[in-house]
Every structure is written in C-alpha cells, then in structure tokens.
Backbone as numpy.savetxt, mean C-alpha at the origin, in Angstrom:
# Nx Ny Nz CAx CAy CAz Cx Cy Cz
-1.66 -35.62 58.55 -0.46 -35.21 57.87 -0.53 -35.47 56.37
-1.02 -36.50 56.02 -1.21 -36.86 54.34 -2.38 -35.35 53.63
-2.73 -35.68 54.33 -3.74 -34.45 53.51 -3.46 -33.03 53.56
-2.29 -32.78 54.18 -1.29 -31.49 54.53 -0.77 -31.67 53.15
0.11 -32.91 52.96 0.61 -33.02 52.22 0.06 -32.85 50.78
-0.89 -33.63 50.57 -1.78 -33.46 49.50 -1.92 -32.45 49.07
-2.76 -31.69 49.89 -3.03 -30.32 49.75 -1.93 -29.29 49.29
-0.72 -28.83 50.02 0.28 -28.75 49.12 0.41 -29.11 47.80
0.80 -30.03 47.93 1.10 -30.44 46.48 0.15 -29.96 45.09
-1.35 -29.56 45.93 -2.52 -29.55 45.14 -1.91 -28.06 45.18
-2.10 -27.22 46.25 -1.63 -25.59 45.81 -0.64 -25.26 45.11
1.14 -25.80 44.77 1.60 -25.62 44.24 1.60 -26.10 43.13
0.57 -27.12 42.37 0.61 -27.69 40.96 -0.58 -26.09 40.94
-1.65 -26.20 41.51 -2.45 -24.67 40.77 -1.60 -23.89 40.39
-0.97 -23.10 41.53 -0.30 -21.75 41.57 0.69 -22.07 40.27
1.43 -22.67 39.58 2.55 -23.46 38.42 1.16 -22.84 36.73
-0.28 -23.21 36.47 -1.06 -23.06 36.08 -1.39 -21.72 36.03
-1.74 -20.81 36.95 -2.04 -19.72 37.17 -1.27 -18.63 36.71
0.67 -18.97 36.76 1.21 -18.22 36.77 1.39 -18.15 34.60
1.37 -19.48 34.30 1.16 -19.50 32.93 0.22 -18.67 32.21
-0.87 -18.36 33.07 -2.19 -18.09 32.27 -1.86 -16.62 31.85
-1.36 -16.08 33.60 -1.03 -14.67 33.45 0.22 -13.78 32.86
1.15 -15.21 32.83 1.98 -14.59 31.97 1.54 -14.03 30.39
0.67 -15.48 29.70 0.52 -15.23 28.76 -0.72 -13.98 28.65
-1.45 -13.88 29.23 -1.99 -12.44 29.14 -1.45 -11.30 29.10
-0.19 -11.22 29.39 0.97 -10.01 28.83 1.24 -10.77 27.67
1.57 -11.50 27.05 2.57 -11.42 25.85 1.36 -11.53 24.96
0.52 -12.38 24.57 -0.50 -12.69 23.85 -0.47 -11.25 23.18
-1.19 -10.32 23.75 -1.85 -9.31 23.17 -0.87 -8.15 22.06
1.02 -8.82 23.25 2.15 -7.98 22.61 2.50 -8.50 21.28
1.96 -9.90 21.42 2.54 -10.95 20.13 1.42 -10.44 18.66
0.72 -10.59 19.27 -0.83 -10.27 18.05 -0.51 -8.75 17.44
-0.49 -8.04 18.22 -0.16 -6.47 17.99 0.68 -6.71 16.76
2.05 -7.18 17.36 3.50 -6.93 16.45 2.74 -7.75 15.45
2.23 -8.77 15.09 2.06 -9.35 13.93 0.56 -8.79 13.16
-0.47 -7.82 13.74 -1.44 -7.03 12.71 -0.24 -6.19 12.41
0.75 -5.15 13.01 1.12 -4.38 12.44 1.96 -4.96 11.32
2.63 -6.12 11.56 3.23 -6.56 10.19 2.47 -6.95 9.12
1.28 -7.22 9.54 0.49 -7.50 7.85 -0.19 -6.58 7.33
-0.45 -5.01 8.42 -0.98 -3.82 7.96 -0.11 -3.55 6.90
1.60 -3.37 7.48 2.39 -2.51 6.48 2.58 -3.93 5.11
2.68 -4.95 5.31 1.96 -5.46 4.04 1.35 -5.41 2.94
0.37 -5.14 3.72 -1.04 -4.21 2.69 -0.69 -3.10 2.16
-0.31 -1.83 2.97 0.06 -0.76 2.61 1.16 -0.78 1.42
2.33 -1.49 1.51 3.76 -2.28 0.71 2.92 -2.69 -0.45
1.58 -3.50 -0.53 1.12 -4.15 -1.64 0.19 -3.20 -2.36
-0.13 -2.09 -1.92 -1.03 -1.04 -2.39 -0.37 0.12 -2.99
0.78 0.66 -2.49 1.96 1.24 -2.91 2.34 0.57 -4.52
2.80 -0.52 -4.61 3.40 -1.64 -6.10 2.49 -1.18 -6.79
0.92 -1.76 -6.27 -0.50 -2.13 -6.87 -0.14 -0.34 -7.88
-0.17 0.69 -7.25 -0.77 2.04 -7.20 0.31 2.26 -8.37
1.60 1.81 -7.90 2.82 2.56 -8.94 2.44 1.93 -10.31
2.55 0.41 -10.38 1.98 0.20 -11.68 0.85 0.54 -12.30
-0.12 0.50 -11.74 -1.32 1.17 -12.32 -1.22 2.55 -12.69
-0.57 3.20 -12.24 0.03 4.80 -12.40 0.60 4.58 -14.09
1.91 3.99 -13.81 2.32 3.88 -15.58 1.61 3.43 -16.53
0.72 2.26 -16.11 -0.19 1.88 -17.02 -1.48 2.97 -17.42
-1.96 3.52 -16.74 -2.35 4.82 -17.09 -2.02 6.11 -17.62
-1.27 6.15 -17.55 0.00 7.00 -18.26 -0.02 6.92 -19.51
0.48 5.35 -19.89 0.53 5.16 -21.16 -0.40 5.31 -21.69
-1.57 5.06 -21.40 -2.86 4.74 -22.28 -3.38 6.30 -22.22
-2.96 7.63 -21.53 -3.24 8.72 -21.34 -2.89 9.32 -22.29
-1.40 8.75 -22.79 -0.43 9.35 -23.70 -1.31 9.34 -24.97
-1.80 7.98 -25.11 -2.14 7.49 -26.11 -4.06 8.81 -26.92
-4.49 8.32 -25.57 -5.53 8.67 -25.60 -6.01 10.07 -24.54
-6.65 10.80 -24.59 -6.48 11.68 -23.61 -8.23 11.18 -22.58
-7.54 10.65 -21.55 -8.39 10.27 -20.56 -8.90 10.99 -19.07
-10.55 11.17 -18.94 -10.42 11.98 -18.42 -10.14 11.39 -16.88
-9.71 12.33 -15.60 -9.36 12.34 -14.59 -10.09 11.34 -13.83
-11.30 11.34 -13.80 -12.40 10.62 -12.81 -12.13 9.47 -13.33
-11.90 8.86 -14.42 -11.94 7.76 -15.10 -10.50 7.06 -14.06
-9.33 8.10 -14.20 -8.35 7.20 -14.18 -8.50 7.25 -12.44
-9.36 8.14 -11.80 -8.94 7.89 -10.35 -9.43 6.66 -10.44
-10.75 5.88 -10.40 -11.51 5.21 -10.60 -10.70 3.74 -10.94
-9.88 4.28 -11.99 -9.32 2.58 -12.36 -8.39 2.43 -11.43
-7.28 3.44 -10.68 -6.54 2.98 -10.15 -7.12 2.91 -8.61
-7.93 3.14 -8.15 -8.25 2.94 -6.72 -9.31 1.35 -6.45
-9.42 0.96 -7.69 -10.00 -0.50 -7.92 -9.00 -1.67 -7.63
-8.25 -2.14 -7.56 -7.70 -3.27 -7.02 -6.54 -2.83 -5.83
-7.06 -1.61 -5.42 -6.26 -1.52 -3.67 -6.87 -1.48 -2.70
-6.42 -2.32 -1.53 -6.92 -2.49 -0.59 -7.31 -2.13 0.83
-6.26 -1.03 1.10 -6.51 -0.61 2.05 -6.50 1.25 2.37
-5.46 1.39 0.50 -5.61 3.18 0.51 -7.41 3.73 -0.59
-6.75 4.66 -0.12 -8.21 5.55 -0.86 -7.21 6.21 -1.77
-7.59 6.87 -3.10 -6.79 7.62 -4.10 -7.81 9.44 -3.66
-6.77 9.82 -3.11 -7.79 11.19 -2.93 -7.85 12.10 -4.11
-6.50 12.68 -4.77 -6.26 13.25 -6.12 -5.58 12.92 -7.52
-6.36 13.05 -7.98 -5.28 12.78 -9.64 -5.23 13.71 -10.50
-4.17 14.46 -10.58 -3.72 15.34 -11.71 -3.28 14.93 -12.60
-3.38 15.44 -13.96 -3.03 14.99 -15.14 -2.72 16.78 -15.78
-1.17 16.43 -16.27 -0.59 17.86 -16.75 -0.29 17.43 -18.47
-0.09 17.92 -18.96 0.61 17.98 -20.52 1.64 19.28 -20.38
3.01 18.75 -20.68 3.64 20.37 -21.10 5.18 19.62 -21.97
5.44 19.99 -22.75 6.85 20.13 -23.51 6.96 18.49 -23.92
5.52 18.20 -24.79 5.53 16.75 -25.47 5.23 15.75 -24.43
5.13 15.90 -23.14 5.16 14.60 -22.09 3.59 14.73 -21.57
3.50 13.73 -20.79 2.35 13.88 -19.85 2.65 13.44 -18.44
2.00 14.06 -17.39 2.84 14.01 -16.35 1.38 13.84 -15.09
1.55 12.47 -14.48 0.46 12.19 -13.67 1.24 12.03 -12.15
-0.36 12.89 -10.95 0.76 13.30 -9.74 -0.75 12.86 -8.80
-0.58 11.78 -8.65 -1.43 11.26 -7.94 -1.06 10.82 -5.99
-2.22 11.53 -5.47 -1.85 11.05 -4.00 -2.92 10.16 -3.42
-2.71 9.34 -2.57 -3.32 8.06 -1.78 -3.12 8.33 -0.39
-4.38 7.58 0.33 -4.40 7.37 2.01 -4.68 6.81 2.32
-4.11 5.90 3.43 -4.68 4.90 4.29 -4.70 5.44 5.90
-6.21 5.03 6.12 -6.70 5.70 7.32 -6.65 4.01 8.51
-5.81 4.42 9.62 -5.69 3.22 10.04 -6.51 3.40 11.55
-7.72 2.07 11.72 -8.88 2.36 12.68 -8.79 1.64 13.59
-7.76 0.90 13.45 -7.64 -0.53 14.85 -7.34 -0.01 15.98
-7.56 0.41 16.90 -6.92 1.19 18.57 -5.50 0.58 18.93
-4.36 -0.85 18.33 -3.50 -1.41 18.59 -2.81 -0.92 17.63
-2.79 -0.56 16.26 -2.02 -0.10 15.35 -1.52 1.66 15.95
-2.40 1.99 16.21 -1.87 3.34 16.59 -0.75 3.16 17.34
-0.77 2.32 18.05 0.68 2.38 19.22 1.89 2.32 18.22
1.61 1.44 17.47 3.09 1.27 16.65 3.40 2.02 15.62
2.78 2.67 14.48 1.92 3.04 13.44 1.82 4.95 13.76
1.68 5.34 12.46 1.45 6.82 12.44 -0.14 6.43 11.86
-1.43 7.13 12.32 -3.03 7.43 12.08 -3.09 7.16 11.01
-2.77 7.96 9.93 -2.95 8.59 8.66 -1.46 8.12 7.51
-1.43 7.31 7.11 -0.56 6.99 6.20 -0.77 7.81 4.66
0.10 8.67 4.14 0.13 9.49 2.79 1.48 9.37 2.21
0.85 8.44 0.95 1.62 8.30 -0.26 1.29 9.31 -1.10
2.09 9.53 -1.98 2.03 10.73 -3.07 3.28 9.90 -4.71
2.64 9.88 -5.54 3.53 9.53 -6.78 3.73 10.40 -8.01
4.18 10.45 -8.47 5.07 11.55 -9.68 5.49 10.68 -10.73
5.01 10.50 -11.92 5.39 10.13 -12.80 5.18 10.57 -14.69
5.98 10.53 -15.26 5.78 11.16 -16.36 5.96 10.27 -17.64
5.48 10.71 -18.69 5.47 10.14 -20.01 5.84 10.88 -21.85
6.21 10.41 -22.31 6.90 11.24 -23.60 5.22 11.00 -24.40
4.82 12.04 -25.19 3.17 11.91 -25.56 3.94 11.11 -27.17
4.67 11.83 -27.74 5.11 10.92 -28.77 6.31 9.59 -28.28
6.09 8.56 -28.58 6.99 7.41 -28.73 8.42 8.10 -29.46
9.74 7.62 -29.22 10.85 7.81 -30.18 10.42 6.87 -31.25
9.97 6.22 -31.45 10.09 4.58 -32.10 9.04 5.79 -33.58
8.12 6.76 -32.73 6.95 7.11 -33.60 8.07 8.67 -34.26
8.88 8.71 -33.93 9.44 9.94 -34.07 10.92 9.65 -34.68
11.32 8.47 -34.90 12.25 8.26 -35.90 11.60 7.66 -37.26
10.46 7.04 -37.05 9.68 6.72 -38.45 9.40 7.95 -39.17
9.00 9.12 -38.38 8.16 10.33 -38.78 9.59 10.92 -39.62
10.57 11.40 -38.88 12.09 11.11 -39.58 12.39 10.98 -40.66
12.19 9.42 -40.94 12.70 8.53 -42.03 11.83 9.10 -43.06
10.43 9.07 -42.90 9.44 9.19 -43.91 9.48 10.84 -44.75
9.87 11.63 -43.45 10.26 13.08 -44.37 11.96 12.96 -45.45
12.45 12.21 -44.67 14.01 12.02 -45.61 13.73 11.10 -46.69
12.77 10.33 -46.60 12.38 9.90 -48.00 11.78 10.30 -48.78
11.15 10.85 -48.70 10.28 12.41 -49.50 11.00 13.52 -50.42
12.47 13.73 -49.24 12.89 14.32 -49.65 13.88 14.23 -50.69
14.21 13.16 -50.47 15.26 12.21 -51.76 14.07 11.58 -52.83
C-alpha cells in the first residue's frame, strides 16, 4: 500500500510539471512574436524620423548647392536600418526645390508576417524656398539704398 501511495504522489507531482512545460510552449512563441513585432515597428518608427530629417537636411544643402541625386540617395540611406531608399527625385520650379523620396522595408522573419504587412512603403514630400527671405530682404534693402 505505501508504494501505491508513493507512486501516486510521484504521478501527480510529474503530471503538475508536464502540464507547465506545455502550457508554456503555447505562450512562449505568442509572447516572443508580439515583442519582435514591437521592436520591428521600432526600427521602422526610427528609420521613418532618421529618413525625414535627413530629407530636410538635404534639402537645405540642395538649395544651397545643387546636388546630384545618387549623392543624396546615398547620404540618406546611410544611417537607416532596416529601409532601403529606392527613389530620389529632386524638382526645381517657382524659386523652391522640392525632394520626393520613397523607402522600403522588406520584412523576412516567417513570425512577422502574421502580424505585419511583407513589404512596408514609406514615401516623403518635402520642399524648400531656393532663395532664403533673410537673402531676399537684404537684396531689398541694398537696391533701396542705391536708389536713395
């Protein structure tokens, strides 16, 4: 009878073990998932900022200087991490300059897809005055002093 007992006691402390293991083999994999996809869109969130500022900062220095295209894909696809810069247009029309750059992130993990769209596409639009006001009220002043 003791070793009935024993024994019991020995099957239901396993089976208590077993049922832990397998629980966590469902959640584990649900838990990990939800948290790559939160540090994917992270990345993506930090490559987006990365992309917009580098956009104006190129801009400006476009305004300034006329820079060619390859150059500026080049600078701005250098400190992002997870998009690619596929196009960069650069327009001039009515004194401005106007840069229309698009980005992609290609996402390869087989667990992101569940949550996640494949192919992530950003696209940005931004524009610039080629003269400064600051350069265009001096220009101003200097003809009205001329003229007096």
């Amino acid at each position: 009878m003791r070793r009935r007992k024993k024994s019991g006691f020995i099957r239901k402390r396993w089976n208590k073990r077993g049922s832990y293991s397998v629980e966590a083999a469902f959640i584990v994999p649900i838990v990990l998932g939800i948290c790559f996809t939160v540090l994917y869109t992270l990345f993506l969130l930090h490559d987006r900022c990365v992309l917009a500022g580098n956009v104006h900062e190129v801009l400006m220095l476009s305004a300034a200087e006329n820079l060619a295209e390859e150059n500026c894909q080049e600078y701005l696809e250098k400190p992002l991490w997870c998009m690619d810069v596929t196009a960069v247009q650069r327009k001039e029309s009515g004194g401005s300059v106007r840069f229309i750059v698009q980005a992609e992130a290609d996402i390869k993990i087989p667990v992101m897809n569940i949550f996640m769209k494949h192919l992530q596409k950003f696209t940005l639009q931004a524009s610039y005055p080629v003269r400064q006001p600051d350069g265009i009220i001096r220009y101003r002043r200097e003809e009205e002093s001329c003229r007096n």
